[in-house]
Structures are given as C-alpha cells and as structure tokens.
KOLKOL-390061 format. One line per field, with one value per atom (N, C-alpha, C): residue number from 1; residue in one letter; atom name; y, z negated, x negated. Coordinates in steps of 0.2 Angstrom, whole numbers. Layout:
! residues N
seq (NUM|...)
type (a|...)
atom (CA|...)
c2 (Y|...)
c3 (Z|...)
c1 (X|...)
END
This chain:
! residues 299
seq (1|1|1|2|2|2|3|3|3|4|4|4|5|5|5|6|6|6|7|7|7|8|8|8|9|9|9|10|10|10|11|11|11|12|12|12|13|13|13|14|14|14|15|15|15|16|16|16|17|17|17|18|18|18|19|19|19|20|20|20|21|21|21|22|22|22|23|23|23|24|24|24|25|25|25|26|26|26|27|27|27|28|28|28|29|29|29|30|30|30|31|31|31|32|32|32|33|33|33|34|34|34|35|35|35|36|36|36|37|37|37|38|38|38|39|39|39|40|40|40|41|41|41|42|42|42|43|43|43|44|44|44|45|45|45|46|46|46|47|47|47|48|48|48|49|49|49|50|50|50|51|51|51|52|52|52|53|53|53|54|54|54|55|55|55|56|56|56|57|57|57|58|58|58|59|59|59|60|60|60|61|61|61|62|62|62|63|63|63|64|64|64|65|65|65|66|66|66|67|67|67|68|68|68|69|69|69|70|70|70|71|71|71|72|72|72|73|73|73|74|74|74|75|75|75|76|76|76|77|77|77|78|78|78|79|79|79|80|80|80|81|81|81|82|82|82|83|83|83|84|84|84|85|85|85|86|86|86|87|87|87|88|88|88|89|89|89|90|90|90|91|91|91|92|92|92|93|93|93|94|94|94|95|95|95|96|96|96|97|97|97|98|98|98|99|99|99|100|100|100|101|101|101|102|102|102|103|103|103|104|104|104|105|105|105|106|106|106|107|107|107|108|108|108|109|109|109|110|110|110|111|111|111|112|112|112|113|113|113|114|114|114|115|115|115|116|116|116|117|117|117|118|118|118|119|119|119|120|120|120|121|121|121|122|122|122|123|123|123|124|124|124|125|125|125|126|126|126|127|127|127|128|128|128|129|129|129|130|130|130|131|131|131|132|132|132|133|133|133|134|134|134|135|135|135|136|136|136|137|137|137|138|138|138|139|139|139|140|140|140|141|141|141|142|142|142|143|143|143|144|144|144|145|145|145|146|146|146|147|147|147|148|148|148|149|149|149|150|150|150|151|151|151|152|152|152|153|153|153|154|154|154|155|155|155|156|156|156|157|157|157|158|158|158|159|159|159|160|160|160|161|161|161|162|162|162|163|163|163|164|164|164|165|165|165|166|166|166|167|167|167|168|168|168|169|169|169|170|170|170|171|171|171|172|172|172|173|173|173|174|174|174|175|175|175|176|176|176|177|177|177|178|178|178|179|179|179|180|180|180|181|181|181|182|182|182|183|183|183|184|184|184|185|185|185|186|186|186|187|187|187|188|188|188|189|189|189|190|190|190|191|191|191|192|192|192|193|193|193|194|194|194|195|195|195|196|196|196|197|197|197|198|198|198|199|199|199|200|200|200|201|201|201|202|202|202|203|203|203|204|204|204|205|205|205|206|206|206|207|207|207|208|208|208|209|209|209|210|210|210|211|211|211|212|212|212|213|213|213|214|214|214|215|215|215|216|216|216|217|217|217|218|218|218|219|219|219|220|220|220|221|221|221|222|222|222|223|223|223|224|224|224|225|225|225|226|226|226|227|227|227|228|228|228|229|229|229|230|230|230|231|231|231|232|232|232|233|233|233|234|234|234|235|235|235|236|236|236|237|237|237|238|238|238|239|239|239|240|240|240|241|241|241|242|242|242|243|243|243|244|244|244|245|245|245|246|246|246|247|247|247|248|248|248|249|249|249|250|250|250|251|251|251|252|252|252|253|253|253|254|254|254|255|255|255|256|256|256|257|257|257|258|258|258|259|259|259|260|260|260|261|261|261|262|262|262|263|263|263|264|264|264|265|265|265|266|266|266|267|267|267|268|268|268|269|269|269|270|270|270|271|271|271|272|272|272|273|273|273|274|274|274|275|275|275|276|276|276|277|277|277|278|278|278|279|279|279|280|280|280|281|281|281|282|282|282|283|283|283|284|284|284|285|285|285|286|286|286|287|287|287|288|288|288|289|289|289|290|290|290|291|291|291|292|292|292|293|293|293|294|294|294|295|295|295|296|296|296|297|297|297|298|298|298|299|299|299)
type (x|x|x|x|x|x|x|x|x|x|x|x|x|x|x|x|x|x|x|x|x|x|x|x|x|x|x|x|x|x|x|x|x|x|x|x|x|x|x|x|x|x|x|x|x|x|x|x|x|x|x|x|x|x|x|x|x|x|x|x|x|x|x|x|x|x|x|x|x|x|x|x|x|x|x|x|x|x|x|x|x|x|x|x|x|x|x|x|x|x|x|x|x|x|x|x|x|x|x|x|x|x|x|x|x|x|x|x|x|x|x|x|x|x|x|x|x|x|x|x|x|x|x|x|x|x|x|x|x|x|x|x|x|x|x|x|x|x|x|x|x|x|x|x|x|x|x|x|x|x|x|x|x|x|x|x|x|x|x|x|x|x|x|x|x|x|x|x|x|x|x|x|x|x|x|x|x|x|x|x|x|x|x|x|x|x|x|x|x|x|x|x|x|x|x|x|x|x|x|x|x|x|x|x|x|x|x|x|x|x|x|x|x|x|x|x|x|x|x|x|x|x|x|x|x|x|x|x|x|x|x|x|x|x|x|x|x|x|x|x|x|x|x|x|x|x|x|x|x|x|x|x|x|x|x|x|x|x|x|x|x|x|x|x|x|x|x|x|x|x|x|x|x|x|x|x|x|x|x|x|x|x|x|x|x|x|x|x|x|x|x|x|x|x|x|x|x|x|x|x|x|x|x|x|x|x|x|x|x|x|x|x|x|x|x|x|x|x|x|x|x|x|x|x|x|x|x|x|x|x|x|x|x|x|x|x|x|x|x|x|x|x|x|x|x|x|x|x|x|x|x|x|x|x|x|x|x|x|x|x|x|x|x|x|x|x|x|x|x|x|x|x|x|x|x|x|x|x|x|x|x|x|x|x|x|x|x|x|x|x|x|x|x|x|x|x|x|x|x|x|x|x|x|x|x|x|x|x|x|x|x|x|x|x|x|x|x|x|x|x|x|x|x|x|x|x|x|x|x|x|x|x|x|x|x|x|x|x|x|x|x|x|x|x|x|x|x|x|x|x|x|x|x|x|x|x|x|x|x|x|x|x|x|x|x|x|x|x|x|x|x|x|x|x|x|x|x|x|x|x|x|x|x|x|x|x|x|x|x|x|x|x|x|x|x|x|x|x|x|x|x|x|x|x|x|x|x|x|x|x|x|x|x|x|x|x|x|x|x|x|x|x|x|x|x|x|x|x|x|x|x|x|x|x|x|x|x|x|x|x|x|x|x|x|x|x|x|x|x|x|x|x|x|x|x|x|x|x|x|x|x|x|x|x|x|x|x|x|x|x|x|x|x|x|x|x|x|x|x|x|x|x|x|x|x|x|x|x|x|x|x|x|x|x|x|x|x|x|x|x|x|x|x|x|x|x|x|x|x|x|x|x|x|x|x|x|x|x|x|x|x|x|x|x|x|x|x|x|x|x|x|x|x|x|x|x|x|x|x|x|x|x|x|x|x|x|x|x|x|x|x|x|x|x|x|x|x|x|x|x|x|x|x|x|x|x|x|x|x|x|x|x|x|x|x|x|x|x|x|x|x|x|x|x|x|x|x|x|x|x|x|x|x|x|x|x|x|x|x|x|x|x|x|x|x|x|x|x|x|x|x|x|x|x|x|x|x|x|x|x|x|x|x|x|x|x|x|x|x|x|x|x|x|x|x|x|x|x|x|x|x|x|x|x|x|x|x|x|x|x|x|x|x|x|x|x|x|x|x|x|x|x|x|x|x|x|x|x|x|x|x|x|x|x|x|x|x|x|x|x|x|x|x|x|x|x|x|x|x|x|x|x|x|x|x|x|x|x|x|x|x|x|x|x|x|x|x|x|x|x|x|x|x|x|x|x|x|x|x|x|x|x|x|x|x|x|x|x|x|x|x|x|x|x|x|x|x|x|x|x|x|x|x|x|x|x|x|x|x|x|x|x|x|x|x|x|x|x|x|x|x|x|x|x|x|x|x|x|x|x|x|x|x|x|x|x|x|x|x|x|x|x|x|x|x|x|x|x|x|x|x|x|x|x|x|x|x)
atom (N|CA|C|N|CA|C|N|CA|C|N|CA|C|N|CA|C|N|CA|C|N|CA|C|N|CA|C|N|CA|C|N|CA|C|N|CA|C|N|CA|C|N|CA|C|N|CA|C|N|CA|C|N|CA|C|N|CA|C|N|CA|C|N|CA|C|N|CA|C|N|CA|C|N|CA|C|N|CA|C|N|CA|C|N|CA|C|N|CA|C|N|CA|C|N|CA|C|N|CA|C|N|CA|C|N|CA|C|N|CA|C|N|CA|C|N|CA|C|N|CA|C|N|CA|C|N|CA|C|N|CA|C|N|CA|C|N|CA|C|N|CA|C|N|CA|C|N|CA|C|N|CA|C|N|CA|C|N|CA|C|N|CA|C|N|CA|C|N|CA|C|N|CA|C|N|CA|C|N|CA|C|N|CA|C|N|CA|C|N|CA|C|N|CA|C|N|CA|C|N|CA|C|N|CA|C|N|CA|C|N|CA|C|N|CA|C|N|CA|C|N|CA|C|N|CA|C|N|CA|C|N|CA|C|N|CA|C|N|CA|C|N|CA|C|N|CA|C|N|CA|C|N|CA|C|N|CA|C|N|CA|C|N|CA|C|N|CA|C|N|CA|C|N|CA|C|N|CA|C|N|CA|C|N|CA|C|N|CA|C|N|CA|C|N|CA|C|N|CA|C|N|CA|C|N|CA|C|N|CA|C|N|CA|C|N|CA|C|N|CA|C|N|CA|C|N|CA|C|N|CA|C|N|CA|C|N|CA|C|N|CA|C|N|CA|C|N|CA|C|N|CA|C|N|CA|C|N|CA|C|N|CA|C|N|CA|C|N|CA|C|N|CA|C|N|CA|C|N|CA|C|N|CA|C|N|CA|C|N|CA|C|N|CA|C|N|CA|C|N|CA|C|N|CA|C|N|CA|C|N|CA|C|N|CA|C|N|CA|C|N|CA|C|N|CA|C|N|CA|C|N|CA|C|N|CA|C|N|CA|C|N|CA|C|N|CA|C|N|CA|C|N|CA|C|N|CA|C|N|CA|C|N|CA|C|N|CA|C|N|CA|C|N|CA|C|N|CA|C|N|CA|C|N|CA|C|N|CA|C|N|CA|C|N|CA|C|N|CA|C|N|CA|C|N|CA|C|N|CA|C|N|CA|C|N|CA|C|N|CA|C|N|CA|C|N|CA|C|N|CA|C|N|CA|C|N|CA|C|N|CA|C|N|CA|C|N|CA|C|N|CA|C|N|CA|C|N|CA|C|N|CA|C|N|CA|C|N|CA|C|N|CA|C|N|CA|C|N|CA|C|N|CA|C|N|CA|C|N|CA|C|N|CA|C|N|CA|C|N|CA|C|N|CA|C|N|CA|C|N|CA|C|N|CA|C|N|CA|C|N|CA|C|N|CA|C|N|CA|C|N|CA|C|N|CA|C|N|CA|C|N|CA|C|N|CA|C|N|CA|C|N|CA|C|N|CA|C|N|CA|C|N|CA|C|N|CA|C|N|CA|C|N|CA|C|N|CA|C|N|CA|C|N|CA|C|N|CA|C|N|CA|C|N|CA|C|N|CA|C|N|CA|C|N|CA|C|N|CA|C|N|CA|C|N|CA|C|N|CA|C|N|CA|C|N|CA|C|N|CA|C|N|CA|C|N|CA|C|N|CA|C|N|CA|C|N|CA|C|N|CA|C|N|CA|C|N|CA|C|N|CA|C|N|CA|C|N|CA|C|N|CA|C|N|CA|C|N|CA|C|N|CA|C|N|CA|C|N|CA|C|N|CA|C|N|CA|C|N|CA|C|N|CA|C|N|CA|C|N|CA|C|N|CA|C|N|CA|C|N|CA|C|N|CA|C|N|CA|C|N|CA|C|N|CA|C|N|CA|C|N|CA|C|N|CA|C|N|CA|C|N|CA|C|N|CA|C|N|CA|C|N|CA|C|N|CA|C|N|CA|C|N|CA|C|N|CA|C|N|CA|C|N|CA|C|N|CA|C|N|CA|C|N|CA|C|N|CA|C|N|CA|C|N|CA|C|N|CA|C|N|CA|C|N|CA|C|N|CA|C|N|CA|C|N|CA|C|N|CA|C|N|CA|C|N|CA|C|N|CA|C|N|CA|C|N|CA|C|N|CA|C|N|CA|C|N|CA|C|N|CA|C|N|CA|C|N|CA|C|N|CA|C|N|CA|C|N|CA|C|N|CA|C|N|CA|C|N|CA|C|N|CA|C|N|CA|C|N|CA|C|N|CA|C|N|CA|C|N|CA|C|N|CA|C|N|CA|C|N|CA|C|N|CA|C|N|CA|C|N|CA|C|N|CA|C|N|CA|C|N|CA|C|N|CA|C)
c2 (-9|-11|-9|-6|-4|0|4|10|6|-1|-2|-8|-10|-12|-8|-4|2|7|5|8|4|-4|-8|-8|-5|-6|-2|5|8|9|6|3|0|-6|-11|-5|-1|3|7|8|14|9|2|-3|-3|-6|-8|-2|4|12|12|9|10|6|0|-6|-5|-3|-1|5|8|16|14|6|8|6|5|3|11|16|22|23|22|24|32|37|43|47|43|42|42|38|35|40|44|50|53|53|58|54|47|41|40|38|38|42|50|56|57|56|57|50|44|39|39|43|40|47|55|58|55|53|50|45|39|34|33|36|38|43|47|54|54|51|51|47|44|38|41|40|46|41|35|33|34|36|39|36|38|33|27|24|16|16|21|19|19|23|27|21|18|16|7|8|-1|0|4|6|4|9|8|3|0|-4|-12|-12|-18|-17|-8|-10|-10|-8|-10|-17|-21|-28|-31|-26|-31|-38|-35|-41|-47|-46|-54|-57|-52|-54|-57|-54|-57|-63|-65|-71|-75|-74|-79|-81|-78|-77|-83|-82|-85|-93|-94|-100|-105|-100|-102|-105|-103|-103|-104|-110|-109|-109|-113|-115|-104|-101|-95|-88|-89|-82|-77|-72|-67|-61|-60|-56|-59|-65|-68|-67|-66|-64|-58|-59|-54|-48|-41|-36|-35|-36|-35|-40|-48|-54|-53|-49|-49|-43|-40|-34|-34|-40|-43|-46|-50|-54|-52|-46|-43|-40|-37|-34|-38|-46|-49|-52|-55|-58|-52|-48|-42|-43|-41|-41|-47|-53|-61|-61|-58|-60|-53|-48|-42|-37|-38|-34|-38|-31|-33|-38|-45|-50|-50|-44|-43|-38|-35|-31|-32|-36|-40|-48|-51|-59|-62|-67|-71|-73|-75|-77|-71|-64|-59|-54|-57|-51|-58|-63|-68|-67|-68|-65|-59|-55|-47|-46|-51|-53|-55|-61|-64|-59|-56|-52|-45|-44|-37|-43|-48|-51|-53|-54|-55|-49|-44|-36|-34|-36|-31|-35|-41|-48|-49|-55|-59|-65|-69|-75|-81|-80|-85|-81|-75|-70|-73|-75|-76|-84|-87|-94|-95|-91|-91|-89|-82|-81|-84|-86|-90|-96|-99|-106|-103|-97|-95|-93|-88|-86|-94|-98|-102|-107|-108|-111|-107|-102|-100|-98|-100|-100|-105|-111|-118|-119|-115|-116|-112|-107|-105|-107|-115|-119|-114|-112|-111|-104|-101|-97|-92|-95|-92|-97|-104|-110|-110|-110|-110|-106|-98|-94|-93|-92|-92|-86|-83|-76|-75|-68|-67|-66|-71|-71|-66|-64|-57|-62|-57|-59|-59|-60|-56|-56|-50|-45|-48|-53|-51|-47|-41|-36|-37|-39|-38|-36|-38|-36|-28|-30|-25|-18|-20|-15|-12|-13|-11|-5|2|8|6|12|11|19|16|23|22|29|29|33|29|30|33|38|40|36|33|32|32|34|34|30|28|27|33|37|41|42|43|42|48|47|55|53|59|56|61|57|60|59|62|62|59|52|47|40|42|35|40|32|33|31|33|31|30|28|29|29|33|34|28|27|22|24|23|24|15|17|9|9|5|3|1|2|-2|-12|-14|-17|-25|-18|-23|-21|-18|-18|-10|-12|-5|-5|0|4|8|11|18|23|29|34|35|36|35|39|41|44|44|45|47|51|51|57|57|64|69|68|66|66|73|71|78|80|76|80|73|77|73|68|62|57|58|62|65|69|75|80|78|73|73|67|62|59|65|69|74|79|79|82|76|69|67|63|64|62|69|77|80|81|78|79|74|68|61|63|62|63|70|77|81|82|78|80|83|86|90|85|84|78|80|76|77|70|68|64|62|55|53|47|47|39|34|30|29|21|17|13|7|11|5|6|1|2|-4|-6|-12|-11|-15|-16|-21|-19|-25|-22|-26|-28|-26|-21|-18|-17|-18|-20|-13|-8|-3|-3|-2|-4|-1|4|8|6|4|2|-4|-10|-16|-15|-20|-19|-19|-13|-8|-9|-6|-10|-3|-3|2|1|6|7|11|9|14|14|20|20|24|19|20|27|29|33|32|34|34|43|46|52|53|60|61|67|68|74|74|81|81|78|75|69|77|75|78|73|77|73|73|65|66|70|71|72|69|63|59|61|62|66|59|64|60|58|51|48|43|39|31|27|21|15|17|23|22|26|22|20|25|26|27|31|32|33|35|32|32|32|34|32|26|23|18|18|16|15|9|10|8|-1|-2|-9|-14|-9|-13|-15|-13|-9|-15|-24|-27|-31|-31|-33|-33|-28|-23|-29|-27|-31|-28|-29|-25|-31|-27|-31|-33|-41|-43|-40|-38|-33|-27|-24|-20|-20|-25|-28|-28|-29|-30|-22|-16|-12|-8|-8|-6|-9|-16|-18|-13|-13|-10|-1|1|6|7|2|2|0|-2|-4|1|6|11|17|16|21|20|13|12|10|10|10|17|23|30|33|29|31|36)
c3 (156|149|144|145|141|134|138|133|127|130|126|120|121|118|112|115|112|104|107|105|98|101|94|91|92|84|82|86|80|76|79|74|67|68|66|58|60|56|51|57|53|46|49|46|39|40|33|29|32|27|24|27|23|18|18|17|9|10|4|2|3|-1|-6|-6|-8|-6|2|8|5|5|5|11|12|21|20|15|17|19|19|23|30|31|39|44|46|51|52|44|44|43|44|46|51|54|63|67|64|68|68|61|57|62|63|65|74|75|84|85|81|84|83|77|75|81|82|84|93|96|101|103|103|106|114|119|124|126|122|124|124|131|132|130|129|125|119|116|107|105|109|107|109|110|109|103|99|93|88|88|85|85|89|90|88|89|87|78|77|70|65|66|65|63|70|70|67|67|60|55|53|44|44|51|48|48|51|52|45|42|36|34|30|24|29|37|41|43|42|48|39|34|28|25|28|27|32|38|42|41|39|37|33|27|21|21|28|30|35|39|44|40|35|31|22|22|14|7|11|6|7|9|7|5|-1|-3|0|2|7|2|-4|-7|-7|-6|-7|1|8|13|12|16|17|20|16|20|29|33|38|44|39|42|41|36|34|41|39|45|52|55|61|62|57|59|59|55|56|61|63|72|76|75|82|81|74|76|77|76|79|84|89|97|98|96|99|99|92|90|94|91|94|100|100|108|117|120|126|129|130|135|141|145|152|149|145|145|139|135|133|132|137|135|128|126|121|120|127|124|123|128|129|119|116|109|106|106|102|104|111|110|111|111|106|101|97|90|87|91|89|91|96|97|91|89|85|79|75|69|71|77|79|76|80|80|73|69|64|55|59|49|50|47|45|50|49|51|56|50|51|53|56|55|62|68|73|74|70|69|64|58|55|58|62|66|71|75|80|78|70|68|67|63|60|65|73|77|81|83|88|82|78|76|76|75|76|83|88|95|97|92|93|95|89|85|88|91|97|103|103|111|115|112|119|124|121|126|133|140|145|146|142|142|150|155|162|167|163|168|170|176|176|176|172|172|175|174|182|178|181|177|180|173|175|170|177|177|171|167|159|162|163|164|156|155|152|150|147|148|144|148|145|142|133|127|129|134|137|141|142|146|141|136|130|128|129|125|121|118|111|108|100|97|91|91|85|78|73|66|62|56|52|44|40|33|28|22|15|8|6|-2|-7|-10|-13|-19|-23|-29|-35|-40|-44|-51|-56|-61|-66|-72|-75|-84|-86|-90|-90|-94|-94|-89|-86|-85|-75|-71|-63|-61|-56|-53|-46|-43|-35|-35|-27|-25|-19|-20|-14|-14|-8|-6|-4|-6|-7|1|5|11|11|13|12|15|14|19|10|3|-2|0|0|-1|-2|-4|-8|-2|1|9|9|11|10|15|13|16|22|28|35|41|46|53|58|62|71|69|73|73|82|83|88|94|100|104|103|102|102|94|89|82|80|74|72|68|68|64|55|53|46|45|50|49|50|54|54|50|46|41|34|32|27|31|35|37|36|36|36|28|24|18|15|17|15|17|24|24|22|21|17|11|6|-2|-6|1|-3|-8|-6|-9|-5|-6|-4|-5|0|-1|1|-1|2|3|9|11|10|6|3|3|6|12|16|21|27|25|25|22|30|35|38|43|48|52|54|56|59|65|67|72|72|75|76|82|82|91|87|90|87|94|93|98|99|105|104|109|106|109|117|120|125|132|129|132|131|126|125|119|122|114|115|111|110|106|105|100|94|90|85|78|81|76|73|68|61|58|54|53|46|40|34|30|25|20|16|10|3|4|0|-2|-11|-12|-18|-19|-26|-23|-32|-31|-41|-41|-50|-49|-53|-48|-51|-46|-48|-44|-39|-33|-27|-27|-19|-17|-10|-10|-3|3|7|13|14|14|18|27|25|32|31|37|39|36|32|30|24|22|14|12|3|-1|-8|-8|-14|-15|-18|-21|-27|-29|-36|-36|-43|-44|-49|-49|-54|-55|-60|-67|-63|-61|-57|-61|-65|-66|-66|-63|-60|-52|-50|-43|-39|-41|-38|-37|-41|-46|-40|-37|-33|-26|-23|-17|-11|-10|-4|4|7|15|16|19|20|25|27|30|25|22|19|12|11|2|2|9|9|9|12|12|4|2|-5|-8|-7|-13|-13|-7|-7|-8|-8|-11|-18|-20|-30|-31|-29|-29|-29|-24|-23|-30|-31|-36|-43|-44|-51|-50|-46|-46|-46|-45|-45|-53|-58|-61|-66)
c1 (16|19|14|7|3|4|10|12|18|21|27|21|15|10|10|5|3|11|15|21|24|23|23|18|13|6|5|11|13|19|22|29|26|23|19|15|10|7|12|19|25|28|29|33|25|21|16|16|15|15|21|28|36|34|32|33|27|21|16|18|22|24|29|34|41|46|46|50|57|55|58|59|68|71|70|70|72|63|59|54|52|56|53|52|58|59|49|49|41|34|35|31|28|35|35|32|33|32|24|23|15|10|12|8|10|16|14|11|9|5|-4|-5|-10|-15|-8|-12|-11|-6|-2|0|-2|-4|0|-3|1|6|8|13|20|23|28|35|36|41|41|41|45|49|55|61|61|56|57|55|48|46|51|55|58|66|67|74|71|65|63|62|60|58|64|69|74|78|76|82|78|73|69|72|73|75|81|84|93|95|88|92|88|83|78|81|88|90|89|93|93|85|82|76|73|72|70|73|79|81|79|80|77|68|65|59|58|63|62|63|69|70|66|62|58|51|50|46|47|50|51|44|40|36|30|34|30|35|35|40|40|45|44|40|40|34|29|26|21|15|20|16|13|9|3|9|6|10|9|2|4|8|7|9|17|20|26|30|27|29|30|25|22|29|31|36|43|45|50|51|46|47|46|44|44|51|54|62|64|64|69|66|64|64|65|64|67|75|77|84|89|86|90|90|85|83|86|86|89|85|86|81|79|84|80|75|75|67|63|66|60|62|58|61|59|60|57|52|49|38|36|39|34|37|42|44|39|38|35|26|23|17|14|19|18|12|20|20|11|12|5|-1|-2|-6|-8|-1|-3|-6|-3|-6|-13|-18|-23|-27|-23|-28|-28|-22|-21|-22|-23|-20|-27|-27|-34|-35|-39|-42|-35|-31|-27|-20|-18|-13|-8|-11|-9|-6|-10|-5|-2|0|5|11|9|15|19|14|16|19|19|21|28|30|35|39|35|44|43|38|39|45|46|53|57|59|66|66|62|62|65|62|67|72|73|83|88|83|86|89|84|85|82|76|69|73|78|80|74|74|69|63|63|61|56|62|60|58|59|58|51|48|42|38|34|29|27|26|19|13|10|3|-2|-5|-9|-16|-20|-29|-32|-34|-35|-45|-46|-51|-56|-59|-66|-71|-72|-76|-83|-89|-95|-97|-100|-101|-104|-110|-114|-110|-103|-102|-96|-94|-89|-89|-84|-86|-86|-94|-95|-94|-91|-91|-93|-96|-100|-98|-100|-96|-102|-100|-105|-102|-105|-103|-107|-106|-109|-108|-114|-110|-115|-107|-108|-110|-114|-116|-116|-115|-117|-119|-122|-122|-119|-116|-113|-117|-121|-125|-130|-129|-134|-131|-124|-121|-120|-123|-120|-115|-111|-107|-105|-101|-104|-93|-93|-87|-84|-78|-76|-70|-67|-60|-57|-50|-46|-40|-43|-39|-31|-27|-21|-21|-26|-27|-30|-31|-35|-42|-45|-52|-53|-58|-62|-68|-70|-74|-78|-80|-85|-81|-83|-79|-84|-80|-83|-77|-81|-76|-81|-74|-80|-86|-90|-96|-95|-94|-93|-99|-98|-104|-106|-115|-120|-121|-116|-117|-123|-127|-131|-127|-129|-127|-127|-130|-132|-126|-125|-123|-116|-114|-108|-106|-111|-106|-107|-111|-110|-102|-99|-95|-88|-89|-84|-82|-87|-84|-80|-83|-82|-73|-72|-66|-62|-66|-62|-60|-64|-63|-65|-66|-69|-73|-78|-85|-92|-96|-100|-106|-108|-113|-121|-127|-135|-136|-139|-140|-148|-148|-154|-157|-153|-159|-155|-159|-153|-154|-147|-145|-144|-146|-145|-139|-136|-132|-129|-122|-118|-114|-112|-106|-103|-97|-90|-89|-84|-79|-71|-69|-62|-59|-52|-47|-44|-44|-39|-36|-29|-23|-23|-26|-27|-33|-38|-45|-46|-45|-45|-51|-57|-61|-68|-69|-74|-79|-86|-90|-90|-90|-90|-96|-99|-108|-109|-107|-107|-115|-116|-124|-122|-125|-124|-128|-128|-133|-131|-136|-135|-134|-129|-128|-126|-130|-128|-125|-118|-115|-113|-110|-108|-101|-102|-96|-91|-86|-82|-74|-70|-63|-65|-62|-61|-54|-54|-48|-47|-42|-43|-39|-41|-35|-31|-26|-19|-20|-25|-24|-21|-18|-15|-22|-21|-22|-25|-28|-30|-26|-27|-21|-25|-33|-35|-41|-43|-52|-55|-58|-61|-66|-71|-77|-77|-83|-83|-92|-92|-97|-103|-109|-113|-114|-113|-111|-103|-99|-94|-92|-98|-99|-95|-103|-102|-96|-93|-84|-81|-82|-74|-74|-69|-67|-70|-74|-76|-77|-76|-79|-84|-85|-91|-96|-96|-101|-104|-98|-100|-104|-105|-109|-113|-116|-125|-126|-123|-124|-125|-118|-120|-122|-122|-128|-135|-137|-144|-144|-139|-137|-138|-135|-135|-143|-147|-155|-158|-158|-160|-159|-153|-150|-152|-152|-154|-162|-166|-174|-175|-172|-172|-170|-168|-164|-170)
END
C-alpha cells in the first residue's frame, strides 16, 4: 500500500497547485501529469491519482460544506491551503470512496499523516479533530473491525539516507544600492534558491549549477555561510536527513527567471535593508542574516 501512500501526496501537492493558481479545472489534466512524473516516477497506479483527483473537485462544493460545518469557528478561506486540501481528500475518501478498500481509520489516518508531513506544527490535530467528527456523525462506521497491525520500524538517526543539498544567498549590486535575490515557496515564505547536489559533484560547483537553473543567474561563490540539517519525510524511504551547505554568491543584478518547479510561487530581489522584514524560515535567518554582515562589512 506504499504506492497508494505515495499516490495521495501527490493528489495532496496536485490539489494545493489547483488550489494556489485559481482552483482553474481546465488545468488539472496538466497538474497531475506534471506532479506524478515529478514526484512519482514509478508509481504504476496513475489512475487512482487521476480518478481521486478528480473526484475531490467534483464533490468540492460538498466536501467544503461539510468542512465548514465540521468546523464553524474557521472559515473555509481562512484554512491554511495545505490543511484545507488535506481535508478535502481525506472526506472524500471517508465519505465517497469504496470502503472495502479504503476503510474509514485507514481514509482518516491517511489524512493525518500527509497534514504531519506536509502542514505545520499543529496540522495533524486539526485534522484529526475535523474528520474524527464527521467520523462521529457518521456512527463510527468499521468502529470494530479489527487492523492488522504493522510493526512501525524505527530507523536510527545514524542510519537515515542522507542527501545532500547546495544553497546560496545571492546578492548583487546595482550602483550605489545592494540587493540580494530569494525565491517565494507556495508554502508563505521567502527561501534561498537551493537543489540536490549530484553524488561526486563538488558542493560549490553544484550549488553555482543550481541557482543557475533555479532563477537563472550566473553566480561566483564568495564565502561559505555554513551548513544545516533537518529530518524530511519521503513518501518512498520514510525519513531521511537532508544537509544542505549554504554560500554567499555574487552575480549581476539583472532579471531572475524562476523555473517552473512544484512549490515555488516567486522570486525577487530586494533592497539590503528590507531583507530582514521578509518572512523567512527559522533556520534559514540565522543564515542570511550572516550573509547580509558579510555584504554590508564588504560594502
């Protein structure tokens, strides 16, 4: 059932892209297509993305009304887009889906799992408060059937594939005034342009290789800013530690150009004294801050 996992989180990712573009149906066909090659490569059910997909937005209006009921004191604009999305394909599979093959804990902690992997802080028990009522209402349908319970495997921090990340904060200057470059996540935050780095490529060479293919800048790498890790969930392997290792690069300010990938929404340059304003990730602050030190003790 790894692959029918794997298959909602990209529903889940197709549903937030409709959902932050527009919610434009004559989209979708080239969503789905675009995000289960992306993120799902080998997942040989298709048409269950494709027919779950679907079948979320033809029942929206209901799934957004029961939303709105299950939950009054939170406007359905006022959810969070992942926690909104999460919940539309988990009623859908509680409410509309075939129950010999998917029962109601298993469409309901689905549900919670992807808002773990993919919301915030508090993502999995909002959800779980929202479908576990209309679970109620529904008289607990499968209340007594019993599960077959599976071993949940542990995997030692120490033994977690690691993949390694290259990223930059990019900076340039435009006469007398600097600026530095960031790309905007669909997620609310402003990030540094970043990607895998290829086993065997240098860490330099390969993050100079991945802005260029992020935001299309041609970048020089000018001082190393340091390195982090986090614990990220992938839907395939479970969860992996991910070591990204920062620079300072410098490149001529001219236009970006952001490639058309899944989750970013943007990128701009901004004017070295609104830098610290911007929404960024708490891991990520400490690094640009010391990025902007660097830049204006240079100036």
């Amino acid at each position: 059932m790894a692959n029918r996992h794997l298959s909602r989180s990209v529903v889940l990712q197709a549903l937030f892209e409709w959902d932050f573009c527009g919610q434009k149906d004559k989209n979708v066909s080239a969503i789905i297509d675009r995000d289960a090659k992306e993120f799902a490569p080998g997942v040989s059910e298709v048409s269950f993305i494709e027919e779950l997909m679907k079948g979320v937005l033809a029942k929206r209006s209901e799934l957004d009304d029961i939303i709105s009921k299950a939950a009054p004191e939170w406007p359905i604009d006022k959810i969070s887009p992942i926690d909104r999305n999460v919940l539309r394909l988990g009623l859908y599979e509680l409410l509309f889906a075939d129950r010999a093959e998917v029962p109601a804990k298993v469409a309901i902690n689905e549900a919670i799992e992807l808002a773990k992997t993919f919301g915030g802080e508090t993502s999995g028990r909002f959800v779980n408060g929202v479908l576990g009522a209309v679970y109620k209402e529904l008289g607990e349908p499968g209340k007594d059937a019993q599960p077959i319970k599976k071993k949940k495997v542990e995997v030692p921090y120490e033994q977690m594939p690691i993949q390694h990340l290259g990223g930059a904060v990019v900076y340039a200057h435009d006469g007398a005034d600097l600026y530095m470059a960031f790309v905007y996540d669909v997620f609310g935050h402003w990030t540094l342009s970043k990607g895998k780095i290829p086993e065997g490529i240098d860490p330099k060479d390969g993050t100079v290789n991945k802005v260029k293919e992020e935001i299309g800048l041609d970048v020089k790498i000018k001082a190393d800013l340091g390195e982090n890790e986090y614990i990220a969930n992938d839907p395939e392997i479970g969860k992996i530690r991910k070591q990204v290792h920062y620079y300072l690069a410098e490149s001529d300010f001219k236009p970006l150009n952001l490639a058309k990938k899944p989750g970013l929404a943007d990128a701009k340059w901004f004017k070295l004294d609104a830098i610290l304003e911007l929404n960024f990730y708490n891991d990520i602050l400490p690094i640009v801050a010391k990025a902007v030190t660097i830049v204006s003790e240079g100036k």
